[in-house]
TIFIKE-812422 format. One line per 5 residues: number of its first residue (from 1); their letters; for each residue x, y, z of N, C-alpha, C. Coordinates in nm, 4 decimals, padded with zeros to 6 digits. Example, Ala and Ser with C-alpha at 12.3 -4.5 7.8 and 13.67 -1.06 7.14 Angstrom:
2
1	as	01.3190 -00.5690 00.7800 01.2300 -00.4500 00.7800 01.3200 -00.3300 00.7800  01.2850 -00.2250 00.7080 01.3670 -00.1060 00.7140 01.2900 00.0030 00.7870;
//
This chain:
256
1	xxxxx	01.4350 02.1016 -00.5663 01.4437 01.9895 -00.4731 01.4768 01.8618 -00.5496  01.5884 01.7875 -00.4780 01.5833 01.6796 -00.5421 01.5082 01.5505 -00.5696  01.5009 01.4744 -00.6496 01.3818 01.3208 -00.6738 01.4309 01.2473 -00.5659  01.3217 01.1944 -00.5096 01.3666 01.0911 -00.4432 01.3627 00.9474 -00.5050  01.4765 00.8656 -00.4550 01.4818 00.7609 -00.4987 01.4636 00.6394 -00.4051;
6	xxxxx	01.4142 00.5657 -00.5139 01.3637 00.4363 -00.4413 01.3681 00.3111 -00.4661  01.4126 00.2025 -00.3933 01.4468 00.0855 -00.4041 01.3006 00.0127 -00.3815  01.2942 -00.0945 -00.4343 01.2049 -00.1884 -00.4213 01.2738 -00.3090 -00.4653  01.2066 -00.4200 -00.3521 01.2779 -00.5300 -00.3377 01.1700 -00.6596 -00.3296  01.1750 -00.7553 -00.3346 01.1332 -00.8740 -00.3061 01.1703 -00.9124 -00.1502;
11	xxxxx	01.1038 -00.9839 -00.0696 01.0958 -01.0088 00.0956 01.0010 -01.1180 00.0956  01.0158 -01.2147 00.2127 00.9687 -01.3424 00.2342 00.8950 -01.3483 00.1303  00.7527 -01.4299 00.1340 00.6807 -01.5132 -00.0015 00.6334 -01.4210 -00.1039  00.5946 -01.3078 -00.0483 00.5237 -01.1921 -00.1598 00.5065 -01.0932 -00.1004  00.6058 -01.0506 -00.0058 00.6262 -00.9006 00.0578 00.6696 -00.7895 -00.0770;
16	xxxxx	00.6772 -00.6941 -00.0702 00.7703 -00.5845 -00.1388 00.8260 -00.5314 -00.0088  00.9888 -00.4951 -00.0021 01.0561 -00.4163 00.0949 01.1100 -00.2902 -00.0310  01.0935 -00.1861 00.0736 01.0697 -00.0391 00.0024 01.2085 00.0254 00.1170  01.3345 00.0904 -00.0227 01.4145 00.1881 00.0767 01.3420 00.3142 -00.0389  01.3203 00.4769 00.0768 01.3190 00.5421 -00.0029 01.4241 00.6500 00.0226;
21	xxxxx	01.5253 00.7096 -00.0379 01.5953 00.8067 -00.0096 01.5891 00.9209 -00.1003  01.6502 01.0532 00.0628 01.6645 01.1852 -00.0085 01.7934 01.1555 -00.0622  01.8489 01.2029 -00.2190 01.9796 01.1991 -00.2552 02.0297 01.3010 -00.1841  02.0153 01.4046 -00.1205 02.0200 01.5768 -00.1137 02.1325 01.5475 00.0335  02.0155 01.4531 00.1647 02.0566 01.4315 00.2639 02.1281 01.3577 00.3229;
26	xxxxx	02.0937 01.2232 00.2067 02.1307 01.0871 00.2181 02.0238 01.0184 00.3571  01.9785 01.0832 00.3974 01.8442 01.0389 00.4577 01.7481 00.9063 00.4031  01.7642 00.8355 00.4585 01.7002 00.6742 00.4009 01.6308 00.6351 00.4714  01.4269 00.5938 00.4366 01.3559 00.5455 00.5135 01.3259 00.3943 00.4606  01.3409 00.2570 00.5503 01.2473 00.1732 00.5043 01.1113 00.1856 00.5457;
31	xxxxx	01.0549 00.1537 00.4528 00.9121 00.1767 00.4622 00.8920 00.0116 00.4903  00.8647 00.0067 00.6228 00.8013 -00.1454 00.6889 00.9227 -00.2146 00.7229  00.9132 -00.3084 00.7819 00.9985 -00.4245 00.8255 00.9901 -00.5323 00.7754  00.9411 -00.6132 00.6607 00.9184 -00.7622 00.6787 01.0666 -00.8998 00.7141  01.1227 -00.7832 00.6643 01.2541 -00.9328 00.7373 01.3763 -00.8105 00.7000;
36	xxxxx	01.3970 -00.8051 00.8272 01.5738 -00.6853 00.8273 01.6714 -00.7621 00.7117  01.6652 -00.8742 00.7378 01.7894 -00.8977 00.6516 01.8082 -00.8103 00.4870  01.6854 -00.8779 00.4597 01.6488 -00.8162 00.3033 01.6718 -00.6553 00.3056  01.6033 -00.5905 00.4104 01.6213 -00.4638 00.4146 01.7968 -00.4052 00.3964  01.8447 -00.4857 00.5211 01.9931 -00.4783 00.5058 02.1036 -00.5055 00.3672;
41	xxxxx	02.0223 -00.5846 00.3718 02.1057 -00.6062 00.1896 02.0607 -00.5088 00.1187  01.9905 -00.5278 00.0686 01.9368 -00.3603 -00.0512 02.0213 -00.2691 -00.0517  02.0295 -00.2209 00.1300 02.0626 -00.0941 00.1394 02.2229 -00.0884 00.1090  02.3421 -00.2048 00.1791 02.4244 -00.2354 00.1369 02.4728 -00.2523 -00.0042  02.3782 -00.2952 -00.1217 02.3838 -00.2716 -00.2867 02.3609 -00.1205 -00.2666;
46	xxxxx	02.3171 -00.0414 -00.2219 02.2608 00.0661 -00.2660 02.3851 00.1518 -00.2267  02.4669 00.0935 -00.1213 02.5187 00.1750 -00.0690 02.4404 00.2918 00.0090  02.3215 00.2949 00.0495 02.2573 00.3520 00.1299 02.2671 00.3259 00.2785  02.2814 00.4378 00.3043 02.2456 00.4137 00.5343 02.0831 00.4489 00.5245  02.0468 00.3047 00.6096 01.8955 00.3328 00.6485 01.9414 00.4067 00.7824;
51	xxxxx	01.8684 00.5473 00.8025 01.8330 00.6344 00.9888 01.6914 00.6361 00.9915  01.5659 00.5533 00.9009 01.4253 00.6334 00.9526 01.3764 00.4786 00.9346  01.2613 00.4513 01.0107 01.1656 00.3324 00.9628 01.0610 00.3587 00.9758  00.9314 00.3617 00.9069 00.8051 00.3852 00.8786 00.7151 00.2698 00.9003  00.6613 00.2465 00.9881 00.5592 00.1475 00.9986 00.4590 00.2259 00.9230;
56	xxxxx	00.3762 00.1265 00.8361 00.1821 00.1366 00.8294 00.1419 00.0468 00.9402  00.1609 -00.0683 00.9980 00.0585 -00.1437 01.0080 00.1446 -00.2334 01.1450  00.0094 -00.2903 01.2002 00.1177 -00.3507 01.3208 00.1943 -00.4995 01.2841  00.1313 -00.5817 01.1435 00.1002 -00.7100 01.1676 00.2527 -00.6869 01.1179  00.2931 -00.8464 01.1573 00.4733 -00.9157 01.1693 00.5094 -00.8867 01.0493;
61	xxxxx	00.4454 -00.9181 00.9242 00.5171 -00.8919 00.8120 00.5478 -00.7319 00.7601  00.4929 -00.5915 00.8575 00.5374 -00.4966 00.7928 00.5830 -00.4532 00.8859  00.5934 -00.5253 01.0489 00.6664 -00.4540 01.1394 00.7928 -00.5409 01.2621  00.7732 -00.6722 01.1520 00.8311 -00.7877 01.2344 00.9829 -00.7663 01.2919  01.0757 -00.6740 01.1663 01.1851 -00.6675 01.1439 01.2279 -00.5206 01.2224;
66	xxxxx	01.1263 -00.4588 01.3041 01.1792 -00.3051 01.3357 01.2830 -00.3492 01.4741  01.3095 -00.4310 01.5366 01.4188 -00.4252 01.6486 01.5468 -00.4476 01.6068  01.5475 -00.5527 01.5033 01.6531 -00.5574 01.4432 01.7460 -00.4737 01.3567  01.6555 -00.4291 01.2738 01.6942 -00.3178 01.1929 01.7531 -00.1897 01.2847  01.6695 -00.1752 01.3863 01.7231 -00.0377 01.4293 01.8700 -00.1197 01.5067;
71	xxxxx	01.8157 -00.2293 01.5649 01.9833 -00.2487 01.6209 02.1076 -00.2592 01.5300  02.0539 -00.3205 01.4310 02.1346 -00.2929 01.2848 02.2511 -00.1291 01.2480  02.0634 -00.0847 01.2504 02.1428 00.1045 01.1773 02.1114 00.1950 01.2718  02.0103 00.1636 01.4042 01.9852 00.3008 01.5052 01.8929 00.3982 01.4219  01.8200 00.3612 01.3327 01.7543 00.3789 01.2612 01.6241 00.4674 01.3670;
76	xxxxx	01.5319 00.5662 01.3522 01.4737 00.5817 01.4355 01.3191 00.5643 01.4062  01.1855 00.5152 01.4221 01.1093 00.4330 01.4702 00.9915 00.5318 01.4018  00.9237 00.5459 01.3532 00.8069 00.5784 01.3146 00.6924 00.5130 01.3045  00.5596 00.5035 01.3792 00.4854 00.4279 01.3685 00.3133 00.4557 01.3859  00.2123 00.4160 01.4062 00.0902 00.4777 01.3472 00.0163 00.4218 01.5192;
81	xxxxx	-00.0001 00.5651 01.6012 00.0274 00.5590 01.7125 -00.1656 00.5066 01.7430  -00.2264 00.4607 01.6538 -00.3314 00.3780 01.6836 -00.3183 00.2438 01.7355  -00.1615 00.2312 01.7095 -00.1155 00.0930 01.7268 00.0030 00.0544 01.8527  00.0422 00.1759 01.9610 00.0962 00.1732 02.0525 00.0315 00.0325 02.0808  00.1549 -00.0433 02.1547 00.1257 -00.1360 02.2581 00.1597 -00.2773 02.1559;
86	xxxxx	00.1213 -00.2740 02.0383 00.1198 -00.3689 01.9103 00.2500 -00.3292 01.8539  00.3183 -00.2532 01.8199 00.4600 -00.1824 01.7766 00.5805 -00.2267 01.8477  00.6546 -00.2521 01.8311 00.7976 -00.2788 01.9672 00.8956 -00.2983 01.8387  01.0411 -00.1984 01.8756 01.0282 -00.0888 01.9848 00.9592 00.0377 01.8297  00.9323 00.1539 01.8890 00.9295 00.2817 01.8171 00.8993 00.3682 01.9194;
91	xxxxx	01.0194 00.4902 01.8269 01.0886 00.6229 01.9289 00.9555 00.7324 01.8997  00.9098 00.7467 01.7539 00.7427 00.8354 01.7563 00.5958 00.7878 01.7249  00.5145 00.7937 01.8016 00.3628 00.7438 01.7273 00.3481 00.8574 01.6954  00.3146 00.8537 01.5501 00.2275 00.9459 01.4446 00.0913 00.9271 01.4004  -00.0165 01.0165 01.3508 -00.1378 00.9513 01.3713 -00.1983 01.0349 01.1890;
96	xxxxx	-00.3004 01.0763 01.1754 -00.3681 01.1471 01.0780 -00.3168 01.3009 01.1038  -00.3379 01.3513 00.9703 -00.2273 01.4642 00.9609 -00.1053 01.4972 01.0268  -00.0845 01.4103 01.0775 00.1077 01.4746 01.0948 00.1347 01.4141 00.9650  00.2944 01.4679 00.9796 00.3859 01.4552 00.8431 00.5280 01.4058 00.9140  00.6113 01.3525 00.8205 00.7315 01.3134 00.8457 00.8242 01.3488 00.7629;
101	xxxxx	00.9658 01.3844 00.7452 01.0475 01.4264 00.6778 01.1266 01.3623 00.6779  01.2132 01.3559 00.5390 01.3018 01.2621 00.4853 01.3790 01.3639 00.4150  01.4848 01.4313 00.4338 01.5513 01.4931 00.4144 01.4611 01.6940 00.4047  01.4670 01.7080 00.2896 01.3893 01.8471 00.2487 01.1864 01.7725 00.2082  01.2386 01.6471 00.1962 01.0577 01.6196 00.1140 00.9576 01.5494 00.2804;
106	xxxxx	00.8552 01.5472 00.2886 00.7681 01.5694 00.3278 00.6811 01.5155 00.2871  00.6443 01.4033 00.3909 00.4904 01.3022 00.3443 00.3899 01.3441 00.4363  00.2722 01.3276 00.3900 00.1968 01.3138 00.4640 00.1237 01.1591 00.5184  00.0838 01.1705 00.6562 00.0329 01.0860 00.7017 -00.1050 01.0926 00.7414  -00.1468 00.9902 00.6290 -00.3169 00.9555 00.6213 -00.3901 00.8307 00.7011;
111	xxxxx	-00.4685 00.8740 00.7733 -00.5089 00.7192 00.8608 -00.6226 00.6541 00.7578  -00.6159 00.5328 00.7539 -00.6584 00.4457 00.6577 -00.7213 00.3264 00.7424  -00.8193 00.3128 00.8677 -00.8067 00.2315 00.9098 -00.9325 00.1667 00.7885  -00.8920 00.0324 00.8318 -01.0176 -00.1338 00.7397 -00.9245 -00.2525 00.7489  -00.8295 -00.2762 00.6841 -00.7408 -00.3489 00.6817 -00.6819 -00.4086 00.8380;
116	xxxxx	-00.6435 -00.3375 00.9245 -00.6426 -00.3034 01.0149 -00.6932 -00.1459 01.0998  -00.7402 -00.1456 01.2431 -00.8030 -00.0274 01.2983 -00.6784 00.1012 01.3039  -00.5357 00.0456 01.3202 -00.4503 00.1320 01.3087 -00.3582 00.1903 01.1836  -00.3831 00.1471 01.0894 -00.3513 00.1352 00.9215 -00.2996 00.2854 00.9132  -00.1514 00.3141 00.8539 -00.1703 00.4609 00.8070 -00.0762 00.4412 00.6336;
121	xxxxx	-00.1194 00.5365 00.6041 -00.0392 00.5315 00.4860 00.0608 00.6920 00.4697  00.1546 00.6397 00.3970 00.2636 00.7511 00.3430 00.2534 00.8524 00.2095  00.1914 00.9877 00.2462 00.2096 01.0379 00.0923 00.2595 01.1532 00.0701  00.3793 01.1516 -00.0161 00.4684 01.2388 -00.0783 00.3891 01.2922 -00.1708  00.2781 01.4187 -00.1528 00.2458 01.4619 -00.2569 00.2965 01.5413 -00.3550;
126	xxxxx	00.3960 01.5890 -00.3002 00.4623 01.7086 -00.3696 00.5074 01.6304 -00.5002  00.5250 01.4722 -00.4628 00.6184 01.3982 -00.6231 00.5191 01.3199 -00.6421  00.3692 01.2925 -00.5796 00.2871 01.2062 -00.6712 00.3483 01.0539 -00.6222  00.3622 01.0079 -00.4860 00.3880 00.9097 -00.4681 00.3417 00.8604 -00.3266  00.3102 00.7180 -00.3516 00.2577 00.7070 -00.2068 00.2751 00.5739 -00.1263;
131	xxxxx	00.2687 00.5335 -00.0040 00.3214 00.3818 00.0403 00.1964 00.3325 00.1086  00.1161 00.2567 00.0415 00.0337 00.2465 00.0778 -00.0063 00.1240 00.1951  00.1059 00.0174 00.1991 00.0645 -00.0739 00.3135 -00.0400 -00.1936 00.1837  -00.0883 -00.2016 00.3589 -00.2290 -00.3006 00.2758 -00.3274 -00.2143 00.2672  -00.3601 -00.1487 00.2391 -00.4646 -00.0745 00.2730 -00.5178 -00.0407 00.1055;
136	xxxxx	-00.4724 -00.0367 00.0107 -00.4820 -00.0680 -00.1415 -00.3671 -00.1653 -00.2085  -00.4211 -00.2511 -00.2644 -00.3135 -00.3687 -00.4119 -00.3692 -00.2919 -00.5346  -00.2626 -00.3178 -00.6058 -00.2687 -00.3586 -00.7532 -00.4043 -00.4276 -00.7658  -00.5633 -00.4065 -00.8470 -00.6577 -00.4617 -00.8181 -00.7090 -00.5557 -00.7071  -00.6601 -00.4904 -00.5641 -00.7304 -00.5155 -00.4750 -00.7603 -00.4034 -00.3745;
141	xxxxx	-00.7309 -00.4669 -00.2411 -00.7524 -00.4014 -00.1469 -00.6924 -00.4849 -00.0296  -00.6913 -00.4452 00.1104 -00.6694 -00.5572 00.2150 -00.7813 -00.5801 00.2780  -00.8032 -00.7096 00.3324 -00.8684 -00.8075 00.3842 -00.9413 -00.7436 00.5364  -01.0777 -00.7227 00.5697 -01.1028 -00.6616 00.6866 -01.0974 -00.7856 00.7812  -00.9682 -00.7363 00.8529 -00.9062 -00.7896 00.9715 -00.9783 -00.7693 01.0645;
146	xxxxx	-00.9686 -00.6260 01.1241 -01.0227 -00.5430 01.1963 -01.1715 -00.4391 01.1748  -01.1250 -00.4052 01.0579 -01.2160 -00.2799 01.0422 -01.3786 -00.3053 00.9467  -01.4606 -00.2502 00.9265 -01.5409 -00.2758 00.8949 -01.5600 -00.2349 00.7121  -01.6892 -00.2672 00.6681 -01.6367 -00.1856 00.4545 -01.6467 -00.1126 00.5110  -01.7356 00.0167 00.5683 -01.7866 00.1899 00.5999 -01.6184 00.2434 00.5980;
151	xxxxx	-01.5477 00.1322 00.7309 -01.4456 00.1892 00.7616 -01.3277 00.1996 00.5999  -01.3447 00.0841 00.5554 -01.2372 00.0693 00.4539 -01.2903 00.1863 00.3189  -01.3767 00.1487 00.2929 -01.4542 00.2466 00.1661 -01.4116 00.4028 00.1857  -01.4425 00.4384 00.3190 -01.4012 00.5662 00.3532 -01.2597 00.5877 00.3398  -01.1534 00.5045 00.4155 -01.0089 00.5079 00.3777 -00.9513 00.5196 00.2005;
156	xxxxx	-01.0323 00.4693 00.1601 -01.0087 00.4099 00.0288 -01.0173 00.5680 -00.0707  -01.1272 00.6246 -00.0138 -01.1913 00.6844 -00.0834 -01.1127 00.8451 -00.0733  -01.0058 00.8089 00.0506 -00.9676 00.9396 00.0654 -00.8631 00.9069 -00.0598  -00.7585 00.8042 -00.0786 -00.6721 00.7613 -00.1646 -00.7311 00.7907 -00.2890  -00.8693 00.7407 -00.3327 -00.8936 00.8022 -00.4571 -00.8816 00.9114 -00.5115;
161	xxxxx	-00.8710 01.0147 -00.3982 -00.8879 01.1870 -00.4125 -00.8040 01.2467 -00.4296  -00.6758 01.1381 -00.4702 -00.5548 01.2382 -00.4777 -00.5379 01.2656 -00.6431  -00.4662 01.2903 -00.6863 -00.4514 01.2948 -00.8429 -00.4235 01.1483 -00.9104  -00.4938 01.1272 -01.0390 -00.4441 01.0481 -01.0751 -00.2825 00.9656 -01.1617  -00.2132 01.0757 -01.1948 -00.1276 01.0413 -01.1854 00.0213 00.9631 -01.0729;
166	xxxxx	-00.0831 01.0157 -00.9466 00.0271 00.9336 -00.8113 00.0416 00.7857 -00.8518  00.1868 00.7549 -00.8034 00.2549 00.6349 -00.8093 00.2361 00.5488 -00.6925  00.1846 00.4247 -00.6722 00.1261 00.3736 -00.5494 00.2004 00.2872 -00.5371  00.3063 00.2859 -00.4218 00.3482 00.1492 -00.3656 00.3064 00.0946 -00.2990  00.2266 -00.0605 -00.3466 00.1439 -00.1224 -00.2236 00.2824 -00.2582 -00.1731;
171	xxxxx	00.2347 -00.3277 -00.0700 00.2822 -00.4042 -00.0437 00.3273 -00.5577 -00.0376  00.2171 -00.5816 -00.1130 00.2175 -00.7068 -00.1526 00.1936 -00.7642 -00.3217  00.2744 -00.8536 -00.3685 00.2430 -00.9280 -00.5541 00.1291 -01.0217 -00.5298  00.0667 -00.9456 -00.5178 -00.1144 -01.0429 -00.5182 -00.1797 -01.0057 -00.6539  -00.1232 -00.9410 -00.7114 -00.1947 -00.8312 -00.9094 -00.2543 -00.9958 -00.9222;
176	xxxxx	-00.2044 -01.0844 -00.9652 -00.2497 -01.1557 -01.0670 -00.4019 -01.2475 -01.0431  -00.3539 -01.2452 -00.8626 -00.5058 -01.3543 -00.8649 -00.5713 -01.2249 -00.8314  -00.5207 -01.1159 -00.8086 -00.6645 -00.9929 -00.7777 -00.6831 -00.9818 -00.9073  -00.6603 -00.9877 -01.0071 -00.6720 -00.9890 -01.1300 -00.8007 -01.0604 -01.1852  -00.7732 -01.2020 -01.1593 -00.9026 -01.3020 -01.1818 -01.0185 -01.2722 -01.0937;
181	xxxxx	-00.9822 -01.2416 -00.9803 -01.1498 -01.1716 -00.9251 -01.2007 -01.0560 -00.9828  -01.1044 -00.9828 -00.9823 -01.1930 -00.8435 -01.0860 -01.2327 -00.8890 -01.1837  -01.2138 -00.9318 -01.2668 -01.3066 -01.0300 -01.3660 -01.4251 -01.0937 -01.3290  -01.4260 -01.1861 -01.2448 -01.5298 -01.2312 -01.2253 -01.6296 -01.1274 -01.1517  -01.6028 -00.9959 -01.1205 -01.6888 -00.9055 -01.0565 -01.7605 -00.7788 -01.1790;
186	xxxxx	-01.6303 -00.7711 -01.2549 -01.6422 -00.6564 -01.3733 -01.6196 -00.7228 -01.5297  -01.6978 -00.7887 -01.5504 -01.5735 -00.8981 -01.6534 -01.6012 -00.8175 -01.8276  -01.7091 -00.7012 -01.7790 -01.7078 -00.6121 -01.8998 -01.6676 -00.4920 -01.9192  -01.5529 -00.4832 -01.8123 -01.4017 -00.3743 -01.8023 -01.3468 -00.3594 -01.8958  -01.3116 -00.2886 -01.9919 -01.1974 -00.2588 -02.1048 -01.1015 -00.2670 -02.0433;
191	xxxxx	-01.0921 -00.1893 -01.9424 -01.0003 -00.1338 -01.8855 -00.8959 -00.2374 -01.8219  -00.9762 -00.3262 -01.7542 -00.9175 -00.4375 -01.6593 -00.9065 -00.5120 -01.7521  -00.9850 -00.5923 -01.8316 -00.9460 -00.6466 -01.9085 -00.8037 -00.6515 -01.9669  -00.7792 -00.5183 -02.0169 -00.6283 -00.4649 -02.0724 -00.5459 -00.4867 -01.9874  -00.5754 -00.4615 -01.8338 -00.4558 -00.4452 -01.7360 -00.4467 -00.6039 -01.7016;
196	xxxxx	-00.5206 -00.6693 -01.7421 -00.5419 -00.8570 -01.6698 -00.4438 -00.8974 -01.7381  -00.4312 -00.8471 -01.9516 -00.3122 -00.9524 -01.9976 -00.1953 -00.8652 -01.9769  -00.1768 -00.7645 -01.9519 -00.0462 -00.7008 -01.8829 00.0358 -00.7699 -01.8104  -00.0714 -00.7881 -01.6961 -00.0643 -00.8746 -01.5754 00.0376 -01.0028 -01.5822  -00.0523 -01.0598 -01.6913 00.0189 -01.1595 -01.7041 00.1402 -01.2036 -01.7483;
201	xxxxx	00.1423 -01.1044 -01.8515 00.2757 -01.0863 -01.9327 00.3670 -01.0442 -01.8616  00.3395 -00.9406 -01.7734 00.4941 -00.9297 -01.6565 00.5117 -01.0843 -01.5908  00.4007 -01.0832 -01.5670 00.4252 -01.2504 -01.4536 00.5306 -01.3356 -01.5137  00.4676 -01.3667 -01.6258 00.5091 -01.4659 -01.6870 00.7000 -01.4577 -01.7497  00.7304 -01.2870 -01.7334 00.8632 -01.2578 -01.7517 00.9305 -01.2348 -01.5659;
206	xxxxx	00.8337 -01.2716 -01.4973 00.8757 -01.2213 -01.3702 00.9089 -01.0879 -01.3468  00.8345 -01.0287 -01.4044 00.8442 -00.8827 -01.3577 00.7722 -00.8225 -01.2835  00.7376 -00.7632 -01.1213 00.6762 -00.7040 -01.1148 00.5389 -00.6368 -01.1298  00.4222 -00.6359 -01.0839 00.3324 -00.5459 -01.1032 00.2878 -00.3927 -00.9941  00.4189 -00.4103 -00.9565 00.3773 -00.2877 -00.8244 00.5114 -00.1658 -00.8864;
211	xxxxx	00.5197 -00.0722 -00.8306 00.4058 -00.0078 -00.8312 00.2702 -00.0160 -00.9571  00.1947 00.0758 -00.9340 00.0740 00.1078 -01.0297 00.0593 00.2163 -00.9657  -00.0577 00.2995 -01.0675 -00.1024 00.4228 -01.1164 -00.2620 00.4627 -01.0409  -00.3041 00.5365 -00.9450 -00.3902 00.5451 -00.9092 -00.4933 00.5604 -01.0317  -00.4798 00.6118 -01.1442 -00.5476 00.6541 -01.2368 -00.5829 00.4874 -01.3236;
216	xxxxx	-00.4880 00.4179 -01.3422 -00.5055 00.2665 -01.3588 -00.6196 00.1778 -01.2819  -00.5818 00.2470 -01.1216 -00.6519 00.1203 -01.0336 -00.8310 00.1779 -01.0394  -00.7809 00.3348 -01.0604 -00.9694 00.3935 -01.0809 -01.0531 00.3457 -01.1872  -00.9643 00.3312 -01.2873 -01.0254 00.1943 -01.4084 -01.0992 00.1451 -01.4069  -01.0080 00.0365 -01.3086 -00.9986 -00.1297 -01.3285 -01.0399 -00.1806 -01.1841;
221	xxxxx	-00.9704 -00.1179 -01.0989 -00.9734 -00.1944 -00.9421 -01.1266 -00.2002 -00.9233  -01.2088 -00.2961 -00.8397 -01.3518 -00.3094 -00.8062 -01.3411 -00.2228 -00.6655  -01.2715 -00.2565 -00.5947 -01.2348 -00.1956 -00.4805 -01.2623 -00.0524 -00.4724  -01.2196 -00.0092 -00.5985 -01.2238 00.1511 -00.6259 -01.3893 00.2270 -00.6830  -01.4441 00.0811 -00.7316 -01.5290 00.1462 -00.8074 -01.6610 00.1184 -00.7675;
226	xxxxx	-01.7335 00.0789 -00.6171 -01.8391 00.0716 -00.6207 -01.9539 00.1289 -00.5923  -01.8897 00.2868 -00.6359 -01.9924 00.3473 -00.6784 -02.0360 00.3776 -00.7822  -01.9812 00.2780 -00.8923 -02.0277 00.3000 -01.0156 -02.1392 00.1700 -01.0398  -02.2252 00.2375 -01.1607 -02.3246 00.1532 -01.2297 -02.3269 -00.0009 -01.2601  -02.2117 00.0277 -01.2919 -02.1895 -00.1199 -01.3845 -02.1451 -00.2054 -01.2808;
231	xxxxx	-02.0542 -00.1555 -01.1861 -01.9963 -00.2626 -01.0524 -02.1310 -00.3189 -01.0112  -02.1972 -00.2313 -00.9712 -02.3430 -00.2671 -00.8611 -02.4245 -00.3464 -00.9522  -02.4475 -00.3140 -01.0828 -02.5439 -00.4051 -01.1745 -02.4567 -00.5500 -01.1847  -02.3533 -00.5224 -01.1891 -02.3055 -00.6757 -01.2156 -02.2864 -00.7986 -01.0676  -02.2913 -00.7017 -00.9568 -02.3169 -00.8179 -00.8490 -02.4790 -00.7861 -00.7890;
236	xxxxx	-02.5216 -00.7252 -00.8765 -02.7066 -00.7601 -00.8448 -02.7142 -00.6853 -00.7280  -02.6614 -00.5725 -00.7145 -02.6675 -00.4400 -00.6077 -02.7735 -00.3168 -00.7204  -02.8075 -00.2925 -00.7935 -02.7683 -00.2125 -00.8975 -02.8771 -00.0646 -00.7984  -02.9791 -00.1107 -00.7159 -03.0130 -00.0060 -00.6087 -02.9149 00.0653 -00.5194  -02.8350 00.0053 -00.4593 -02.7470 -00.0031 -00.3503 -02.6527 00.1059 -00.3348;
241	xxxxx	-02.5881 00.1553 -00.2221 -02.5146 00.2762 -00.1950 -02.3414 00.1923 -00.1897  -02.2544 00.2490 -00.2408 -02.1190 00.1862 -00.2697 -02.0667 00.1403 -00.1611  -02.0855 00.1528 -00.0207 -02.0726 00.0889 00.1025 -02.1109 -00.0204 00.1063  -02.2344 -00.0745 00.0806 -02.3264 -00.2332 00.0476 -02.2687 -00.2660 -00.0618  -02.1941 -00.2336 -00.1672 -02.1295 -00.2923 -00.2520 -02.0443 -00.3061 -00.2691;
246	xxxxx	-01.9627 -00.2501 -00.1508 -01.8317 -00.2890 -00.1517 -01.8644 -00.3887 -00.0504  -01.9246 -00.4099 00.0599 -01.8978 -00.4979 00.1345 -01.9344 -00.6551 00.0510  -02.0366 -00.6183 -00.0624 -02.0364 -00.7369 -00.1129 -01.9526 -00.7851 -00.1836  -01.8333 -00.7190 -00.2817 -01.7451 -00.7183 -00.3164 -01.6062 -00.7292 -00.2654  -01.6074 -00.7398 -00.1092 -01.5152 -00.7703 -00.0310 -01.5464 -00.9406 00.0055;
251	xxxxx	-01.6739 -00.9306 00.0350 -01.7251 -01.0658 00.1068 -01.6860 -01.2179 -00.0185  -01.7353 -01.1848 -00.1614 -01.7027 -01.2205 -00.2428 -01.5809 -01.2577 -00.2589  -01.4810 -01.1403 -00.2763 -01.3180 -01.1732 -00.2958 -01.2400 -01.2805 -00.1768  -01.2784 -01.2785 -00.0251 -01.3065 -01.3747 00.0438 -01.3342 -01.4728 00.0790  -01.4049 -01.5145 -00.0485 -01.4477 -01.6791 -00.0832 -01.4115 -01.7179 -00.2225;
256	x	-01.3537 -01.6159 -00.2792 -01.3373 -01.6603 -00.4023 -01.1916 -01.7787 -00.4109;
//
C-alpha cells in the first residue's frame, strides 16, 4: 500500500490546514476548514484535487470554510454526527467507530468529546498517524468549552493507548506558550525541559512544532500525565485520582 502524503499549511492567526492524500487514488482529504482559500491554494501547489472534507469539530475555525470548499471542488462532507444541526452543509455524520476511506487506507474514527461534546478525531493506524483537532496540542490540550475533565481525561486517555510512535497532527501553534505552563506545572521534567528549548529554537527559526510524537507528548505533556506522582505532588494533589488533577491542571492553564 502506498504512504500517504501530507500537506500542512499555515491558516488565519495559528490554524494548521492539513491536505492528506492517497498517491494510489489521488483521493485528497482536507482535514477541517479554517479558511477555503488557504485550503485551495495548497492544493493548487500540490497539484492535488481535494473530493473528501473531514470535520473534528463544529467551531468556525475547523468548519467555517466547508460550503465553500465543497462549492469550490464538490468535495464530499464528513462530519462528527454529535454535531448535526452545528455543521452546514455535510453529505455524512460519522460518529465513534465508524471509519472513513481515502483511497485503499482507512482511519478510524474516535469520539473525543471535552474540548467540545461533539469532538472526533482521525486515526490512520495502519501508518501511525493521527488528526487530532483540538482535542490534544503539542504540550497541551483544548480548552473545556463544553465538556467536562472526566469527559476530556477519558478522551485523552484513549489517544494515549495507541502506540507511541504515532505522528499527531494537532491543530493549532500554541507549543510555545503550552510550553511555559508545563513548566510551571512540571518544572522538574527532563523531558519537557528538553522539548521547551527545542521549542524554542524552531520558533525562533520559524519552524513549526506540529506535528509531534505521542511518545514525546507522554513525556512531557501535563495533560497526559496526571496520573503520575510527580504531576500530582507538584500541584499539591499528591492523594488525588488523575481526573482531580487534571481538572486542576486544566483550571490552572486557564488562568495562567
Amino acid at each position: 500500500m502506498s504512504k500517504l502524503e501530507i500537506r500542512q499549511f499555515s491558516c488565519l492567526s495559528d490554524n494548521y490546514g492539513f491536505l492528506v492524500r492517497d498517491p494510489a487514488s489521488g483521493e485528497t482529504a482536507a482535514i477541517d476548514t479554517p479558511d477555503a482559500d488557504a485550503y485551495l491554494a495548497a492544493a493548487n501547489e500540490a497539484g492535488w484535487t481535494i473530493t473528501q472534507i473531514w470535520n473534528t469539530h463544529h467551531h468556525f475555525d475547523h468548519a467555517g470554510g466547508n460550503a465553500a470548499l465543497k462549492a469550490a471542488t464538490g468535495a464530499v462532507i464528513y462530519a462528527p454526527k454529535y454535531d448535526q444541526h452545528r455543521i452546514e452543509p455535510a453529505d455524512h455524520w460519522i460518529g465513534d467507530g465508524d471509519q472513513v476511506r481515502l483511497g485503499d487506507h482507512i482511519a478510524d474514527v474516535i469520539y473525543t468529546p471535552g474540548h467540545t461534546m461533539g469532538h472526533i478525531v482521525y486515526h490512520f493506524a495502519g501508518q501511525k498517524i493521527a488528526f487530532v483537532g483540538d482535542t490534544l496540542f503539542a504540550l497541551g490540550c483544548g480548552r473545556l468549552f463544553e465538556g467536562t475533565p472526566q469527559n476530556m481525561w477519558d478522551s485523552l486517555s484513549k489517544l494515549r493507548a495507541w502506540p507511541d510512535e504515532t505522528v499527531l497532527y494537532c491543530a493549532h501553534e500554541y507549543t510555545q506558550a503550552n510550553a511555559a505552563f508545563a513548566l510551571s506545572v512540571d518544572p522538574d521534567n527532563p523531558e519537557l525541559r528538553s522539548y521547551a528549548i527545542d521549542i524554542d529554537q524552531r520558533r525562533a527559526k520559524g519552524l513549526a512544532t506540529v506535528p509531534t510524537t505521542l511518545e514525546r507528548e507522554k513525556a512531557a505533556n501535563p495533560f497526559l500525565r496526571p496520573d503520575t506522582s510527580e504531576l500530582a505532588k507538584s500541584v499539591g494533589l499528591s492523594d488525588a485520582g488523575p481526573v482531580e488533577v487534571f481538572a486542576e491542571v486544566r483550571a490552572r492553564k486557564d488562568r495562567f
